[in-house]
C-alpha positions in Angstrom: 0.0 0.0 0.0 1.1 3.4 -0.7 2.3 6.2 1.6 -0.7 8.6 1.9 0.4 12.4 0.9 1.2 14.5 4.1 -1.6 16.3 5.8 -0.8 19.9 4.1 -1.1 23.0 6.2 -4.6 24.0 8.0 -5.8 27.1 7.6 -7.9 28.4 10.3 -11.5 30.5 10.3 -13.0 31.9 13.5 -16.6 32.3 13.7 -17.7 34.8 15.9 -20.8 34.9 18.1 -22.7 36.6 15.9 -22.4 33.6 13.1 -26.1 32.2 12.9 -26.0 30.5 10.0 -23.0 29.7 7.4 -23.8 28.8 3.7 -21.5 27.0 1.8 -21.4 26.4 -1.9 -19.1 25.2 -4.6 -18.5 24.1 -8.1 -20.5 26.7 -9.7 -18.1 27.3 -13.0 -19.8 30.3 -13.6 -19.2 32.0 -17.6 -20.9 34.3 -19.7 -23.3 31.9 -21.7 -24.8 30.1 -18.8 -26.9 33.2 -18.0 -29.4 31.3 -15.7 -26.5 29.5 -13.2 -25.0 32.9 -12.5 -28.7 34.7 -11.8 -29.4 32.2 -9.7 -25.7 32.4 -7.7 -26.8 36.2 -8.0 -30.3 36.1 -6.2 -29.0 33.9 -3.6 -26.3 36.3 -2.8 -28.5 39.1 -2.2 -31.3 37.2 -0.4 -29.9 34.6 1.9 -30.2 34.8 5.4 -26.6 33.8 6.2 -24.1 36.2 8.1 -21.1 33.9 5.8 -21.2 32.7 2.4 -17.8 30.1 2.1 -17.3 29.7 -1.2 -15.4 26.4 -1.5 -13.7 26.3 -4.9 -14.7 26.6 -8.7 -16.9 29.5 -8.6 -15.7 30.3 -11.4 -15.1 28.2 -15.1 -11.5 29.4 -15.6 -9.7 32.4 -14.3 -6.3 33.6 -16.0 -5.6 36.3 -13.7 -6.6 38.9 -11.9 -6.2 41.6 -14.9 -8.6 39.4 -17.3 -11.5 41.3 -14.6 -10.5 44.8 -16.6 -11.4 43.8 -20.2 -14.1 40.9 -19.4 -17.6 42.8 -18.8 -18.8 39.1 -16.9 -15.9 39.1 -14.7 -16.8 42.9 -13.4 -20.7 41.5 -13.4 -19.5 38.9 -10.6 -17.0 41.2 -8.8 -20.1 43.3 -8.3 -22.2 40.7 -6.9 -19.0 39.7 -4.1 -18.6 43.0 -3.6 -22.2 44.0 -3.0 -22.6 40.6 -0.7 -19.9 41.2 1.8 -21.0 44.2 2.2 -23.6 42.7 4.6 -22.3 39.4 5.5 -19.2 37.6 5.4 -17.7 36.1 2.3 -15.0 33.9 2.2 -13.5 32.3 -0.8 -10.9 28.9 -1.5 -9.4 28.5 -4.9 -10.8 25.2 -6.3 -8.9 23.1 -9.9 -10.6 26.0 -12.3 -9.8 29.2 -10.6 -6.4 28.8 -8.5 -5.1 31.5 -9.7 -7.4 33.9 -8.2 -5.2 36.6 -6.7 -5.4 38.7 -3.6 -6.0 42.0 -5.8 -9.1 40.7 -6.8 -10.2 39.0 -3.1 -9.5 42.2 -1.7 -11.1 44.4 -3.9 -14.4 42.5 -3.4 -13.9 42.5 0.0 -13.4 38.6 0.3 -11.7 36.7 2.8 -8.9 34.4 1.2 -8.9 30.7 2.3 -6.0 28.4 2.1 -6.7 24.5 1.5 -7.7 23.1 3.3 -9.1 25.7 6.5 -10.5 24.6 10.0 -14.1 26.4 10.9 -13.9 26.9 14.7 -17.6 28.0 15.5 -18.8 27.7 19.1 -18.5 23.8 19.9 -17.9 23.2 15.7 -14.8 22.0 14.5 -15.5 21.8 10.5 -12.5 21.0 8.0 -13.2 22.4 5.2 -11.8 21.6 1.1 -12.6 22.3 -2.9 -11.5 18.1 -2.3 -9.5 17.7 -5.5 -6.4 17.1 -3.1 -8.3 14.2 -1.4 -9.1 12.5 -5.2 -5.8 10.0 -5.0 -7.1 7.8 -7.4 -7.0 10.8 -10.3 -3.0 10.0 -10.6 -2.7 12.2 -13.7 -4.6 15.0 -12.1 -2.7 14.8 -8.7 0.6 15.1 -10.9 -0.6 18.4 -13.0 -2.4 19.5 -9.5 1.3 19.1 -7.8 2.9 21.1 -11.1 0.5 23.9 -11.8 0.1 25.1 -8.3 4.0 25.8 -7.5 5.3 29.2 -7.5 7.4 29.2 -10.6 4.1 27.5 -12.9 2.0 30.0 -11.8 4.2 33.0 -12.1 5.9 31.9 -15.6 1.7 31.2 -16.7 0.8 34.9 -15.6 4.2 36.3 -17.2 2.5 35.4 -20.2 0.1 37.8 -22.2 -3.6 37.8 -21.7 -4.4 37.0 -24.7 -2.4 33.5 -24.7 -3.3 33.1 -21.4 -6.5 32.9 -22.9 -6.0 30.6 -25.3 -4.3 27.9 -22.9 -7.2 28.2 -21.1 -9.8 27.7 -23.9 -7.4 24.5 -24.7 -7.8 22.9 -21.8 -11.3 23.6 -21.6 -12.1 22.0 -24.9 -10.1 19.4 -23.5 -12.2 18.7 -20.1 -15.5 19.0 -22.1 -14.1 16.3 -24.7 -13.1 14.0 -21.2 -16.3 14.9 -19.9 -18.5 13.8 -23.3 -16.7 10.4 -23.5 -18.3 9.7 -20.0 -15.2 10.3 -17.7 -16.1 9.5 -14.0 -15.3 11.8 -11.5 -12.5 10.2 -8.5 -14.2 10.3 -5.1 -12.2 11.6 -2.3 -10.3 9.2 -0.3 -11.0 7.6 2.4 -7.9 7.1 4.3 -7.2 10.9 3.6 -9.6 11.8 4.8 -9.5 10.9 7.8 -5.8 11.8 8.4 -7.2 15.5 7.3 -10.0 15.3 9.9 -7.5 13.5 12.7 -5.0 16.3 11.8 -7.7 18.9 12.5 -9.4 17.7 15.6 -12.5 17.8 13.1 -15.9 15.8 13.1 -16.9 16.8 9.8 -15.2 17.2 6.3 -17.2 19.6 4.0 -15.4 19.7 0.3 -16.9 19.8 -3.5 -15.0 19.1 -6.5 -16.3 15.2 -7.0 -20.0 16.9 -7.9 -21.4 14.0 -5.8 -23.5 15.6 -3.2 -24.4 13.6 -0.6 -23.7 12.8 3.1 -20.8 10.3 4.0 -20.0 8.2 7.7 -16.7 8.4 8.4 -16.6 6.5 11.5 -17.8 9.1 14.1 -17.2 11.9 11.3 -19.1 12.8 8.6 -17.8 13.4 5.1 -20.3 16.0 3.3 -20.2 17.1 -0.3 -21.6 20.2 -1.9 -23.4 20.4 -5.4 -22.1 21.8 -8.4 -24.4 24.2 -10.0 -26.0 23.9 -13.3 -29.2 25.9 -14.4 -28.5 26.0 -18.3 -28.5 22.1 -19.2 -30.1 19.7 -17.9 -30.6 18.1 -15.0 -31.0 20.9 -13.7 -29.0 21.0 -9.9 -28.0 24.1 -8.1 -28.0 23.8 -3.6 -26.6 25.3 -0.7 -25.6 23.9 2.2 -26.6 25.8 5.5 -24.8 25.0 8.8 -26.6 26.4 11.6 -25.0 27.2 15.2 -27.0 24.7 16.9 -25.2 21.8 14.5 -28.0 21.0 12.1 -26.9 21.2 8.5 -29.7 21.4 5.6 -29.2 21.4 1.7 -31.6 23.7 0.1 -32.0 22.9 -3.7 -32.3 25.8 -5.8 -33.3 23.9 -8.9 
C-alpha cells in the first residue's frame, strides 16, 4: 500500500458569536453563456439569510488572472455581486482546480476573505474541516501530478508572465479538452477515504465539507461525517443548483435551488 500524501497545512477561520447560519457552496463554473447559473448564484447572494457565504472552490469556469476582470464585462458583473454581498455578511472564498489563480487584488477588492486549503471552521463547539477536495481524489493519478505542477510558485508565475491573450487561449485548450473527457463519460475520482480521515484526525474535526467530486451527498466516516456540496447547473439539464446551510445549533440542511 502506498504512503498517503502529508496532511498539508490548515488554515484556520474563527466564527464569531454573531455567526447564525453559514452557507457553503461550490462548483459553480460560472461563464458568460450560462446566463441562468450565475442569476441564480446572483439572487442567492442578495437574499440569503446567512451572516457567511464560504465559497469552497470553482466559482468560477476558468480564471487567467486577476487583470482578465478589466477587459471581461462578466468578470466585473461577478465582482459586483462579491462586492455587493460582503457588504452585509461575510464572504470567504478557497481556490478550487478552475480558478487557483485567483489573486489577492481581486479578493481584496471585493472585500473577500482568502482561504487556504484546506481551512478549519472553529464555531462555538464546531470543529468543520473544510476543502474544494481535488487534493483528497488519490485515485486521479494524472490530475494529482498536474495538481502538484501547476500550483508551484514558478508555474503560476511563468503562466501569468504570459500575455492575456495566450493566457486565454491555454485556457480555452484545456477547456475544450475537459469537455471532450467529460462527453466520452469520464467518471469523476471520489475523495479518499484514508485521507480523509488523516485531514479530519489532523484537525481535531468531526466533519469534512469539500466539492469538487460533484457528488452531493452525506458520508460516515466513522464518528465523522464526510459532506459534499453540489455543483451548480441551471442552463443544461438536469437541472442542480443547492446550498448547504450550517446552523450554530449543529443541524446542517441542503436547500435545492433547482
Amino acid at each position: 500500500m502506498n504512503a498517503l500524501p502529508q496532511t498539508p497545512p490548515i488554515g484556520q477561520l474563527q466564527a464569531p458569536a454573531s455567526w447564525q447560519v453559514v452557507d457553503l457552496i461550490s462548483d459553480l463554473h460560472l461563464q458568460a453563456y450560462e446566463q441562468a447559473t450565475f442569476e441564480a448564484w446572483r439572487h442567492h447572494m442578495a437574499t440569503t439569510p446567512a451572516q457567511a457565504v464560504l465559497i469552497l472552490g470553482d466559482l468560477f469556469e476558468v480564471w487567467v488572472g486577476d487583470d482578465a476582470v478589466a477587459h471581461d464585462p462578466f468578470l466585473q458583473q461577478c465582482a459586483d455581486v462579491l462586492r455587493q454581498t460582503a457588504q452585509r455578511c461575510h464572504v470567504a472564498f478557497m481556490p478550487g482546480n478552475r480558478d487557483f489563480l485567483v489573486g489577492t487584488e481581486f479578493l481584496t477588492d471585493c472585500g473577500v476573505q482568502a482561504l487556504i486549503d484546506p481551512t478549519l471552521l472553529n464555531w462555538g463547539q464546531q470543529r468543520i474541516l473544510l476543502s474544494h477536495g481535488d487534493a483528497l481524489c488519490l485515485d486521479d493519478t494524472d490530475y494529482q501530478v498536474f495538481r502538484q505542477q501547476v500550483r508551484s510558485a514558478p508555474w503560476q508565475a511563468e503562466f501569468l508572465a504570459k500575455p492575456l491573450n495566450e493566457r486565454l487561449a491555454l485556457a480555452r485548450s484545456m477547456r475544450a479538452q475537459s469537455t471532450a473527457q467529460k462527453d466520452a463519460g469520464m467518471v469523476y475520482a471520489d475523495a479518499d477515504t484514508a485521507l480523509s480521515l488523516q485531514w479530519l484526525h489532523a484537525a481535531g474535526a468531526d466533519r469534512l465539507v469539500h466539492g469538487h467530486t460533484h457528488r452531493p451527498a452525506d458520508h460516515p466516516l466513522g464518528s465523522a461525517t464526510r459532506q459534499v456540496l453540489s455543483d451548480w447547473s441551471l442552463d443544461h439539464a438536469p437541472l442542480r443548483a443547492e446550498t448547504l446551510r450550517l446552523h450554530a445549533d449543529g443541524r446542517s440542511e441542503r436547500l435545492r435551488l433547482s
